[in-house]
C-alpha positions in Angstrom: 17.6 112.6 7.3 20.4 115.3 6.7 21.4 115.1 10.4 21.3 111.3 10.7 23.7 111.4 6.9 25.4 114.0 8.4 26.4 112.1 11.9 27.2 108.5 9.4 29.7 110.3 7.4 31.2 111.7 11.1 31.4 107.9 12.3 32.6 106.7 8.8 35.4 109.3 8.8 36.4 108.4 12.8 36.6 104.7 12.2 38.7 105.3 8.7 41.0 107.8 10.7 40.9 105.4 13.6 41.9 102.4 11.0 44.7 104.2 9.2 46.4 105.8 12.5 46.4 103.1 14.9 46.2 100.4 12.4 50.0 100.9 11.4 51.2 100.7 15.6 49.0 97.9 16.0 51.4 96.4 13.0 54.2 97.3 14.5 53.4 94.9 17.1 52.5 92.5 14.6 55.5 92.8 13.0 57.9 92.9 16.3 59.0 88.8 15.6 60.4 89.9 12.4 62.6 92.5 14.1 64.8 91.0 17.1 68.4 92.0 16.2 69.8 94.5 18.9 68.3 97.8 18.6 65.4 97.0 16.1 63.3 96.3 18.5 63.9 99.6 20.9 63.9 101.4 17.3 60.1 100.2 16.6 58.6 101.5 19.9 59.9 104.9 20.0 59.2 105.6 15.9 55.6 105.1 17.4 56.2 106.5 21.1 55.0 109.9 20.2 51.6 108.9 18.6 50.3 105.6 19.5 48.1 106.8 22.3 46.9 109.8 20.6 45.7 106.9 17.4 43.2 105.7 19.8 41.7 108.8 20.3 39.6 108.1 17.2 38.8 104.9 18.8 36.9 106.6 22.0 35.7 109.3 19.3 33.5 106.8 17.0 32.2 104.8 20.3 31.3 108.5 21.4 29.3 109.1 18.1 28.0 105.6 17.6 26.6 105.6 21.3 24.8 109.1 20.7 24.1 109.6 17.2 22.8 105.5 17.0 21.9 104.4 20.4 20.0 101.5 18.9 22.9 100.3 16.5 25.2 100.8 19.8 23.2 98.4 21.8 22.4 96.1 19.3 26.3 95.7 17.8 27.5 96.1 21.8 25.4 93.3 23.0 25.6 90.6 20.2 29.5 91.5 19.4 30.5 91.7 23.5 32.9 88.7 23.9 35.4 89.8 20.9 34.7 93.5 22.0 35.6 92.8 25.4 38.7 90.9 24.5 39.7 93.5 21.9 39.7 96.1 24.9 41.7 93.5 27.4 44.0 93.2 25.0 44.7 97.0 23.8 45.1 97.5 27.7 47.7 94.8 27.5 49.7 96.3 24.8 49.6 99.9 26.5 50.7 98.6 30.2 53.8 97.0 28.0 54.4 99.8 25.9 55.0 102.3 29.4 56.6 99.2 31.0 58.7 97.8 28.5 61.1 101.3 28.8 61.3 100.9 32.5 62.5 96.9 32.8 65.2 95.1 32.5 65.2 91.3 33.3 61.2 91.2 32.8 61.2 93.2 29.0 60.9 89.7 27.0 57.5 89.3 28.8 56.7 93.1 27.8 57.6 92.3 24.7 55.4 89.3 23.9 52.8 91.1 25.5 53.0 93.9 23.4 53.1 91.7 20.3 50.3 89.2 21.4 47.8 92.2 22.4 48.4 94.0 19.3 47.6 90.7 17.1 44.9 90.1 19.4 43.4 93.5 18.9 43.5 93.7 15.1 42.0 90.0 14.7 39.3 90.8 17.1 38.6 94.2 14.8 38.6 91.9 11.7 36.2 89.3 13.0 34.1 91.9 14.2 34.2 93.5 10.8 33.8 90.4 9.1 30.8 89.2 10.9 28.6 92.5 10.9 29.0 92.3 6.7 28.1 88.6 7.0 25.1 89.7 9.0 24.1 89.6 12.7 21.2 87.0 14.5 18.1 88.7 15.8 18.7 87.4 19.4 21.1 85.5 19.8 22.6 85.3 23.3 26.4 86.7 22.9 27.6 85.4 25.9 26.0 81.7 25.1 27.3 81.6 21.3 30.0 81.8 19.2 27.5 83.2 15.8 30.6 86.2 15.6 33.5 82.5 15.0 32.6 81.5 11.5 35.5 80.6 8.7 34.7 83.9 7.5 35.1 85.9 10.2 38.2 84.4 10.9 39.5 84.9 7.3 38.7 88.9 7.4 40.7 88.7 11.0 43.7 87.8 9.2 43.1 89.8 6.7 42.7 93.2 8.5 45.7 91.5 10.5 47.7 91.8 7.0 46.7 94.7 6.4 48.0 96.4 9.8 51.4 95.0 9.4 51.3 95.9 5.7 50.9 100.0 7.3 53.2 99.4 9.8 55.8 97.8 6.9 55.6 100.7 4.8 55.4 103.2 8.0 58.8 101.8 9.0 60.3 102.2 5.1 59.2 105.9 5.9 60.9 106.5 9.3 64.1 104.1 8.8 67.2 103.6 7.3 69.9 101.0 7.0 69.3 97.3 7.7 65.5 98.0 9.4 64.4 99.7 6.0 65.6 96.9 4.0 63.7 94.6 6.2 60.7 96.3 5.9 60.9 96.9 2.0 61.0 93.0 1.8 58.1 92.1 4.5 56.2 94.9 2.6 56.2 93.4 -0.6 54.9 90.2 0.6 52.1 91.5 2.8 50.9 93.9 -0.1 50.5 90.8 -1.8 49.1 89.1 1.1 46.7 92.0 1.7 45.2 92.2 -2.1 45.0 88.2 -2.2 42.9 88.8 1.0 40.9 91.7 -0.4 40.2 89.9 -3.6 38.8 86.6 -1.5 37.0 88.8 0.8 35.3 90.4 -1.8 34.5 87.3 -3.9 33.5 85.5 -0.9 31.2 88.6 0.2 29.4 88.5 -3.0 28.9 84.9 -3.5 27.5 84.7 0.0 25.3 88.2 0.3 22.9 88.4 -2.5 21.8 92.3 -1.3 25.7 92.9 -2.0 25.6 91.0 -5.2 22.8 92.7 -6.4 24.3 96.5 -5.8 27.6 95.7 -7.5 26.0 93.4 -10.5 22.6 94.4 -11.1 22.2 96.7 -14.3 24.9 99.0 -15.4 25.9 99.0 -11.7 29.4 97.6 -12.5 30.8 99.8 -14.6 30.2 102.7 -12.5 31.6 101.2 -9.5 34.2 99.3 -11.6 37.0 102.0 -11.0 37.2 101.2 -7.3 38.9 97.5 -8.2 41.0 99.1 -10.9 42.5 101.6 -9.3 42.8 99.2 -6.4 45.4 97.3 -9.0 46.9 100.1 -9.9 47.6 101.7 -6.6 49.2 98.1 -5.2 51.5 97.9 -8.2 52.7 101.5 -7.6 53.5 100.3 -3.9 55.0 97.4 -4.9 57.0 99.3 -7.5 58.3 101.8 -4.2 59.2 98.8 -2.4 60.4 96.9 -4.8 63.1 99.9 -6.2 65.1 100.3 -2.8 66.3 96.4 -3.5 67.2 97.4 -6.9 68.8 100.6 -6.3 67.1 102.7 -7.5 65.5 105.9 -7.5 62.6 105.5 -4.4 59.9 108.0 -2.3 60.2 106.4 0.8 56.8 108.3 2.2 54.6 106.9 -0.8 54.2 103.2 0.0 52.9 104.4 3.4 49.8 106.5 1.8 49.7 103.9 -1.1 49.0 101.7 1.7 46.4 103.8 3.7 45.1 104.4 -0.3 44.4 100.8 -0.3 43.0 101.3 2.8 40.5 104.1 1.9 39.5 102.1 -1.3 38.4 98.8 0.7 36.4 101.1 2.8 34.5 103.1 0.1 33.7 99.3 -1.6 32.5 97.9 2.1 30.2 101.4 2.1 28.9 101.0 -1.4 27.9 97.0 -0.5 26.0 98.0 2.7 24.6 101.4 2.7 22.5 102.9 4.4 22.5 99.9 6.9 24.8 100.0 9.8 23.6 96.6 11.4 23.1 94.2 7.2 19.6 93.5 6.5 18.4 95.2 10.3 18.9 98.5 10.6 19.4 101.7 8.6 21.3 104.5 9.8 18.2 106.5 9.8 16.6 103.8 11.9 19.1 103.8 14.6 19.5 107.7 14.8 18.7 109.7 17.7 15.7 112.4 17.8 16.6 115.2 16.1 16.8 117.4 19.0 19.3 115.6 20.3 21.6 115.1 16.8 21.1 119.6 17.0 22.3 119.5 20.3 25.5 117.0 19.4 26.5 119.4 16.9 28.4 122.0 18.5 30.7 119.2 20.4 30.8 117.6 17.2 32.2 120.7 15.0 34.6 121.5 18.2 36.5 118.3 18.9 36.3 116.7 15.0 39.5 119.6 13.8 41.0 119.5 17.5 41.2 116.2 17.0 42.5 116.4 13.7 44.7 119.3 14.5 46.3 117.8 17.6 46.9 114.7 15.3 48.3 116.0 12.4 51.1 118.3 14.8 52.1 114.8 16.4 53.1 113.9 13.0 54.5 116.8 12.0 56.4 118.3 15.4 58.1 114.7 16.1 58.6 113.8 12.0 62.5 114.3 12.4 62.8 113.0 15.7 63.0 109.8 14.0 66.3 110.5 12.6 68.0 110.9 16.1 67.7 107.2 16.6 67.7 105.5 13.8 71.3 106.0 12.3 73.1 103.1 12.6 69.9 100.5 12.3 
């Protein structure tokens, strides 16, 4: 039990980190319509150039733990989700062949571009409809290849949503790293995804709870509510503070152009903790438990070293990306 805990909090930590780092370059691509004045566009890829393939490091990192530490929940989510997996993966390959080709053409870069663009929106709606149909629940066997179960309205509504959500990081990641005309773009698209974002959040949740009586029950039943109630209010409260950082540079005023960004990945971090507190401990709804799906323990003891290696490598390598290449920004950006 204190292994199999141990190894969910490990998966629930890569897939936030994974989320937050990569979400905000998958928005950029979202967001590369919005930007086509000369230079914005060249701008965009390099603010990201030096991290975007280290993000997906978390990516490999929670496959890695799901496949070991919950071999059963890996083969069951694997084989009923494999169509939208498999397309997610196409088109993240997509988007990294453009990104390294995209530099190196000339008469060819407005096909690198849209392919770039259409593989990053393809890659965050595919993550959103997978999200949104494990909390809707998964068939007990179901041919994946034979069946669409994972296309349902809601699905497809929490696919745009986690698409929002992307471009809402990327927005405020850009507010961060730019100046000029680009920052004033992206205070403005900013302020209507966070409002595009907590709309989605707040049908996404009512939807969830109208539709899962298991969630219903955890959030309403006895004096549950009020304990849980400070995750929607400071929810509210961290949005307005974003869209009060936005909304200043318009005015004039005084701004912190780094706090929309982790208001934003706040947001983030909030959304998760409620999509924890409605399913736990199941990591396939209404199937499987985490301590169902675990591995023996001999094999979770023998994890564990790798584990306590690679999780602060990881997190070390990552956080001096940020910090090494923080002012490179500033070499390319005056002027846009």
């Amino acid at each position: 039990m204190d292994l199999a805990l141990f190894y969910f909090l490990v998966l629930g930590f890569a897939i936030f980190m994974y989320v937050l780092l990569d979400g905000f370059d998958l928005g950029i691509g979202i967001l590369y319509p919005w930007f086509n004045q000369e230079g914005e566009r060249d701008h965009l890829m390099r603010s990201i150039s030096h991290v975007w393939d280290g993000n997906e490091t978390w990516l490999v990192f929670g496959g890695v733990v799901l496949f070991a530490a919950f071999p059963a929940a890996y083969a069951g989510i694997t084989s009923t989700f494999y169509l939208p997996i498999m397309l997610m993966l196409f088109a993240l390959i997509f988007r990294g062949v453009a990104f390294e080709y995209r530099f190196k053409s000339d008469t060819s870069r407005p096909y690198w571009d849209f392919a770039f663009s259409a593989g990053s929106a393809i890659a965050a709606f595919c993550q959103g409809m997978l999200l949104g149909s494990i909390v809707q629940g998964v068939p007990v066997g179901v041919d994946s290849l034979s069946s669409l179960h994972w296309l349902t309205p809601f699905s497809i509504l929490t696919g745009f949503a986690v698409m929002a959500g992307y471009a809402l990081l990327a927005a405020c990641y850009l507010f961060m790293k730019s100046r000029g005309r680009i920052q004033d773009h992206a205070a403005k698209l900013g302020k209507r995804l966070l409002l595009i974002t907590i709309l989605a959040m707040v049908i996404v949740s009512l939807w969830t709870v109208a539709n899962q009586v298991d969630i219903r029950q955890r959030w309403f039943s006895g004096l549950n509510f009020l304990w849980l109630s400070p995750l929607p209010i400071i929810t509210l409260v961290v949005a307005v503070l974003a869209w009060r950082d936005l909304n200043s540079h318009a005015t004039g005023t005084v701004h912190h152009e780094g706090r929309p960004f982790w208001y934003a990945a706040t947001l983030f971090l909030l959304g998760f903790a409620g999509l924890v507190v409605g399913l736990f401990p199941y990591l396939i709804p209404r199937q499987l438990t985490f301590m169902e799906a675990a591995s023996p323990d001999s094999s979770l003891l023998f994890l564990l070293p790798g584990i306590c290696i690679f999780v602060p490598l990881i997190c070390a390598y990552t956080l001096w990306g940020y910090r090494v290449f923080a002012g490179k920004v500033e070499d390319y950006q005056e002027g846009y």
